[in-house]
VEXPA-829041 format. One line per 10 residues: number of its first residue (from 1); their letters; for each residue z, x negated, y of C-alpha. Coordinates in nm, 4 decimals, m for minus. Each point is the difference from the previous one (the first is absolute). Layout:
! VEXPA-829041
NUM	a	Z:X:Y  ...
//
This chain:
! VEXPA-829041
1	xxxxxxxxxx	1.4351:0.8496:0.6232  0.1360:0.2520:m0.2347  m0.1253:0.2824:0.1477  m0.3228:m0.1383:m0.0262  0.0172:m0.0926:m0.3394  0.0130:0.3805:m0.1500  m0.3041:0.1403:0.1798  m0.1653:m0.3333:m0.0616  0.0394:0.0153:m0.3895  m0.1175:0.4065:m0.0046
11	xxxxxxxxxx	m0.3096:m0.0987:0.1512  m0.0907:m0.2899:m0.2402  0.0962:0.2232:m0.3069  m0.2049:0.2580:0.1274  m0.3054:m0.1892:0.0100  0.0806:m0.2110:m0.3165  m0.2709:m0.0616:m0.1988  m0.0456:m0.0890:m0.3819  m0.0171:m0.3720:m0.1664  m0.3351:m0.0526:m0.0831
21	xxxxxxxxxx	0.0299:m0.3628:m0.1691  m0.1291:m0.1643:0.2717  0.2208:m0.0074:0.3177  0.0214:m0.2027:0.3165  0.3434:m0.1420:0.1702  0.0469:m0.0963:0.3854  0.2839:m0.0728:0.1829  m0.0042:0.0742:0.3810  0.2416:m0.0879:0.2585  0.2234:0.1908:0.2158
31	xxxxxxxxxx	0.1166:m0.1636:0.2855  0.2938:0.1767:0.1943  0.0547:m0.2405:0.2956  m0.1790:m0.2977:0.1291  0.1615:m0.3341:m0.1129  0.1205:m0.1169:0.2905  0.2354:0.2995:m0.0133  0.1623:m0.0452:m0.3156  0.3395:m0.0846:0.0883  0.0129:0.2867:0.2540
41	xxxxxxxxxx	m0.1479:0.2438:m0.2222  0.2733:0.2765:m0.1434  m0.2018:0.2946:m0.1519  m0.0559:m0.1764:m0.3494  0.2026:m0.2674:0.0483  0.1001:m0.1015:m0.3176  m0.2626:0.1583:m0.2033  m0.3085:m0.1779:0.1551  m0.0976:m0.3341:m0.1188  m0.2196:m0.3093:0.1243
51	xxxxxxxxxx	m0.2937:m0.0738:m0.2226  m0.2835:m0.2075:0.0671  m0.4078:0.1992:m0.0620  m0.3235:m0.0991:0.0372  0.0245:0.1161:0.3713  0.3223:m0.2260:0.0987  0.3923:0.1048:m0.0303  0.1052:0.3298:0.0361  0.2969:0.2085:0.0255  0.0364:0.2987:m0.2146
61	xxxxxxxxxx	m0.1285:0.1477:m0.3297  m0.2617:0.0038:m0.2444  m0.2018:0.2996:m0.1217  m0.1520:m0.0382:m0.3432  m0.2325:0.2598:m0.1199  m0.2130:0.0002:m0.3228  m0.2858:0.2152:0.0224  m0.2225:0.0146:m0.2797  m0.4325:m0.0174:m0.0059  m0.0084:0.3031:0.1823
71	xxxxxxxxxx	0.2148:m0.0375:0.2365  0.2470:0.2258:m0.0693  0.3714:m0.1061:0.0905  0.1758:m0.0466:m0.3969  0.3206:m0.1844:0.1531  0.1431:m0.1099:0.3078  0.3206:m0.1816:0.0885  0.1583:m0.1256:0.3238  0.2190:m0.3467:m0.0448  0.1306:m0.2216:0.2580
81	xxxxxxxxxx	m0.2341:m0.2547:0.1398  0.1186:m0.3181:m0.1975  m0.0702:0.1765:m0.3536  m0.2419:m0.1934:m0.2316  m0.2948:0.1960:m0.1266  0.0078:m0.1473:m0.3107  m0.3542:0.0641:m0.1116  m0.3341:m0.2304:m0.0366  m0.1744:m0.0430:0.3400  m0.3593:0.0156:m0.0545
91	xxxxxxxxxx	m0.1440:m0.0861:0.3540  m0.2897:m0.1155:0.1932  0.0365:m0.4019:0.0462  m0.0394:m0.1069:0.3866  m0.0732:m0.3750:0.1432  0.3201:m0.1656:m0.0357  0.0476:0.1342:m0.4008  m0.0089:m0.2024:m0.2883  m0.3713:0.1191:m0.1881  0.0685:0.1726:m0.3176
101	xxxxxxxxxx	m0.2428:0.2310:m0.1979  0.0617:0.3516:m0.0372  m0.1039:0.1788:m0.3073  m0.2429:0.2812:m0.0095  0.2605:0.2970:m0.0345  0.1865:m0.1767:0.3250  m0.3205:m0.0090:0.2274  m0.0684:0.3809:m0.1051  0.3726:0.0752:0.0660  m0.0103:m0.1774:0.3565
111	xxxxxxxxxx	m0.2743:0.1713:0.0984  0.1697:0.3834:m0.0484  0.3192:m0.1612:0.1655  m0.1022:0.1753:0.3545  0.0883:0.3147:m0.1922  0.3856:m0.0273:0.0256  m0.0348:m0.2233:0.3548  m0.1653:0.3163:0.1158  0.2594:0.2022:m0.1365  0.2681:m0.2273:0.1685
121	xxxxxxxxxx	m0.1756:m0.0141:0.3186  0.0055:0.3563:0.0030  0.3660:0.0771:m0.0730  0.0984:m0.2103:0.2315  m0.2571:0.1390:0.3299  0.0766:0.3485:m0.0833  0.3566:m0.0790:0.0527  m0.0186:m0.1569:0.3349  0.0065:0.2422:0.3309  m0.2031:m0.0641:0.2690
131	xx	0.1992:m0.0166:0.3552  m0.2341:0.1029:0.2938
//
């Protein structure tokens, strides 16, 4: 993981761009085994965590980025997968949600919220290698 973590953080502050007052945050996760796995697996043992997202439990870490409205990257950070995001979630409300209204300025903001899921989905594709 270290060695990953200086070529990593070059990257990001090479494409850093500038606060512009309005700026979006989204964690992603990084899972680094499957969960059935976790007591056999060594590589981050004791760094990894267990946390619970919208997609089930998972094994691993949590990549936060803040990007701001045009997309440029302002901040990123990489946490273990149980850390809190601490922020206001402004989301879209499915079936099984309690109904509550959102205000004007939320609806505009959850509509330009494919912006940094874009950027996310992105990062982490780019990443992968394809096996043939």
């Amino acid at each position: 993981m270290p060695s990953v973590l200086v070529p990593l953080s070059a990257y990001f502050t090479s494409l850093k761009g500038q606060p512009t007052g309005l700026e979006f945050i989204d964690p992603t996760s990084i899972k680094v085994c499957h969960n059935l796995r976790i007591p056999r697996h060594k590589v981050f043992d004791n760094v990894a965590q267990r946390r619970k997202g919208t997609m089930g439990w998972f094994y691993g870490f949590k990549f936060h980025i803040i990007i701001n409205h045009l997309g440029d990257i302002v901040a990123a950070k990489l946490t273990t997968g149980n850390t809190d995001d601490g922020i206001t979630l402004v989301t879209t409300q499915k079936k099984n949600m309690k109904r509550k209204l959102l205000s004007a300025w939320d609806r505009a903001m959850l509509s330009r919220r494919f912006i940094i899921e874009t950027i996310n989905d992105q990062l982490k594709n780019i990443s992968q290698i394809e096996h043939s």
